[in-house]
C-alpha positions in Angstrom: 6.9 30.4 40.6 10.7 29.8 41.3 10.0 26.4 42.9 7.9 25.1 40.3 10.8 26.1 37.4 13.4 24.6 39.2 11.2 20.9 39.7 10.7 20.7 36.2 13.9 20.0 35.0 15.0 18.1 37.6 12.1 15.8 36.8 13.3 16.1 33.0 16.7 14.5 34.3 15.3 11.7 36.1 12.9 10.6 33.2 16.0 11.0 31.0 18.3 9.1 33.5 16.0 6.1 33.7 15.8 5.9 29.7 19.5 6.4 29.5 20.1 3.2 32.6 17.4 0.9 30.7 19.2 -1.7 28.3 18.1 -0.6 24.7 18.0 -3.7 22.5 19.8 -3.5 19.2 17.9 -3.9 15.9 21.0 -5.0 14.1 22.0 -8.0 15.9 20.2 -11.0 16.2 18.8 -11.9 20.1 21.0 -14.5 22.7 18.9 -17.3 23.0 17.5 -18.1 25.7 18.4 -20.2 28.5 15.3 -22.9 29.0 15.4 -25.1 31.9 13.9 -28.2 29.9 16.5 -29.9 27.9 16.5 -29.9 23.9 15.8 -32.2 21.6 16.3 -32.7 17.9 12.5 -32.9 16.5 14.1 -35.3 13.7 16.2 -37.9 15.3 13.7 -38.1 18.0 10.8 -39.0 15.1 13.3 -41.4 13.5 13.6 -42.6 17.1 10.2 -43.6 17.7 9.4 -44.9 14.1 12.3 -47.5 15.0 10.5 -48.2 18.2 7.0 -48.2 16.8 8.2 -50.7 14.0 9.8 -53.2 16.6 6.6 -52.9 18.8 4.9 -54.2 15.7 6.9 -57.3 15.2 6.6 -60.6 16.3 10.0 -60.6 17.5 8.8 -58.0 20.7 6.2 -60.2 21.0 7.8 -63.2 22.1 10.3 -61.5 23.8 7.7 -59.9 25.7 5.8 -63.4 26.2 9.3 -64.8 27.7 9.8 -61.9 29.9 6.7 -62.2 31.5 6.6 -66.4 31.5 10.2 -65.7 33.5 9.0 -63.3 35.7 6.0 -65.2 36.9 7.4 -68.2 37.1 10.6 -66.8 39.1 8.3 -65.0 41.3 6.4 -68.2 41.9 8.9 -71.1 42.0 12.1 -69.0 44.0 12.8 -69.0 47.5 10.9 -66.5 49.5 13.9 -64.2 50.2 14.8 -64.1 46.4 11.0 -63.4 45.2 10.8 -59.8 44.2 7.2 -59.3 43.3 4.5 -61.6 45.0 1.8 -63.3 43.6 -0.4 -60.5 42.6 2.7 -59.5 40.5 1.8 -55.5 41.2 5.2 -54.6 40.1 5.1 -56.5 36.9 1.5 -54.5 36.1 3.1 -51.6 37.0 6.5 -52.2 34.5 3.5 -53.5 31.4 1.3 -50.2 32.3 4.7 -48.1 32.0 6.0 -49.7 28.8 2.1 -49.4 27.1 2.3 -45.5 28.6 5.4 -45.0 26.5 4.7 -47.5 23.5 1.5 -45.2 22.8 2.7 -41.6 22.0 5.8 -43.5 20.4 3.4 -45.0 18.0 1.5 -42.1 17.9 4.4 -40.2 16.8 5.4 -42.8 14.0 2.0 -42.6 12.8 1.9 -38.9 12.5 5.3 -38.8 10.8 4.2 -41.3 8.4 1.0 -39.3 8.1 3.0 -36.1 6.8 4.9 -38.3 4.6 1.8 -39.6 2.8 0.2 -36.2 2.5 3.3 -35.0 0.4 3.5 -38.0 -1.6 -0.1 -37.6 -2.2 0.6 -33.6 -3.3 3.2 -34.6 -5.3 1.1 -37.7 -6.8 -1.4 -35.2 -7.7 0.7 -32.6 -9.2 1.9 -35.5 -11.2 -1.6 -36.2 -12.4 -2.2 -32.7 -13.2 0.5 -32.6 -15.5 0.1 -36.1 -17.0 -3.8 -34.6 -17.7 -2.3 -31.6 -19.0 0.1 -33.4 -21.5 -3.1 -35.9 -22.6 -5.1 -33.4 -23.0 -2.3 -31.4 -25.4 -1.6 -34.3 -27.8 -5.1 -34.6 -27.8 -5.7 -31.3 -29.2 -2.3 -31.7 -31.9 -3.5 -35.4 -33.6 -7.0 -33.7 -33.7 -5.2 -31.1 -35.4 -3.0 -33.6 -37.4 -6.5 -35.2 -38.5 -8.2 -32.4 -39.4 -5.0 -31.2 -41.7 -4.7 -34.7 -43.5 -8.5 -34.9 -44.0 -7.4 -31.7 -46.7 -4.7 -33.3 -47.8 -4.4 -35.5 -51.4 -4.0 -38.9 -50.3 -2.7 -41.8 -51.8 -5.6 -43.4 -53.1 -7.3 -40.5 -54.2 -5.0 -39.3 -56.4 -4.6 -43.1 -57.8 -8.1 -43.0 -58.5 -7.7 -39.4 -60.3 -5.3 -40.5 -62.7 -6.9 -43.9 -63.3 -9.6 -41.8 -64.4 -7.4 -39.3 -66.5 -5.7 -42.7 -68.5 -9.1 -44.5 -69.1 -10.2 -41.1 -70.7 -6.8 -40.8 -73.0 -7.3 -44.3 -73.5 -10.8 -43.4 -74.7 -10.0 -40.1 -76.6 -7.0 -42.4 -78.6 -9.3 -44.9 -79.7 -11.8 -42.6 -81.1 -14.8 -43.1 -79.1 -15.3 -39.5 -78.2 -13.0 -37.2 -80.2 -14.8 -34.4 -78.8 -14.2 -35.0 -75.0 -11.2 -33.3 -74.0 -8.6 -34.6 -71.2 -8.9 -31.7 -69.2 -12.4 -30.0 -68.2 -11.5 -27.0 -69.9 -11.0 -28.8 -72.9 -14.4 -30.5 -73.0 -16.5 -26.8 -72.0 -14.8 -24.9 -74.8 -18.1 -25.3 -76.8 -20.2 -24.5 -74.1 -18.7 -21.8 -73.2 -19.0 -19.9 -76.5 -22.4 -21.1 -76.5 -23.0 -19.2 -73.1 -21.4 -16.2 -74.4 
């Protein structure tokens, strides 16, 4: 019974002595970054590098510089002395430097085209938030000149109320020449008979 009292705290200090020697890492505090063994790039000059190189592979001016190149080479390669001739006639080297530049030239343009990709897709987002909003406006001044036509539609225009008091002069006129002494100006002149009538 003695032996087995005295391992147990023994093992309690050895658990505890291993927690205690293992490095706790601190909540508080950001992390050290890492060491990486490949290099590090910037994401965005690297993009804006290979959109330059993209658009100078797509101008006439690498083309012909291109086209001179390889006129040069061949023609070095075939006219010069033998000692001076760096790749023979089945120009192996010069397929290998073309193979190397189109290996490279591809995932440049590539790149430029997915940049340019990203770009569009925000313009387009932002074209059709624009839209949304020029509907929304359209569709609001709608609504306020249907409203504006509906409110003059109740409203006394111009003509209208011309017409009304052409109407009320040709019957004063009327009434002042005698041709109907009993119509009144107003309707509740010309109803005062009736009305008693109806009583």
């Amino acid at each position: 019974m003695v032996p087995e009292r005295e391992t147990a705290p023994r093992e309690r200090a050895a658990s505890g002595a291993t927690a205690a020697s293992r490095t706790r890492a601190r909540l508080d505090q950001p992390r050290p970054p890492r060491r990486r063994l490949l290099p590090e790039w910037d994401p965005e000059s690297f993009g804006r590098l290979s959109e330059r190189v993209a658009r100078f592979l797509g101008t006439g001016r690498f083309i012909v510089w291109m086209t001179v190149v390889i006129i040069l080479w061949v023609v070095w390669n075939v006219s010069a002395p033998s000692s001076l001739r760096f790749d023979e006639y089945p120009f192996i080297f010069l397929t290998l430097m073309l193979s190397l530049q189109a290996s490279y030239a591809a995932p440049l343009i590539l790149l430029a085209q997915n940049r340019q990709d990203d770009r569009d897709r925000v313009n387009l987002e932002q074209d059709r938030k624009q839209n949304e909003r020029s509907i929304a406006d359209t569709e609001y001044l709608t609504r306020e000149i249907a409203a504006l036509r509906i409110g003059l539609g109740e409203v006394a225009t111009r003509d209208w109320i011309r017409s009304e008091l052409q109407d009320v002069i040709k019957d004063l006129e009327e009434r002042h020449d005698g041709h109907h002494p009993d119509r009144g100006v107003f309707p509740a002149d010309r109803s005062a008979g009736r009305d008693v009538h109806d009583r």
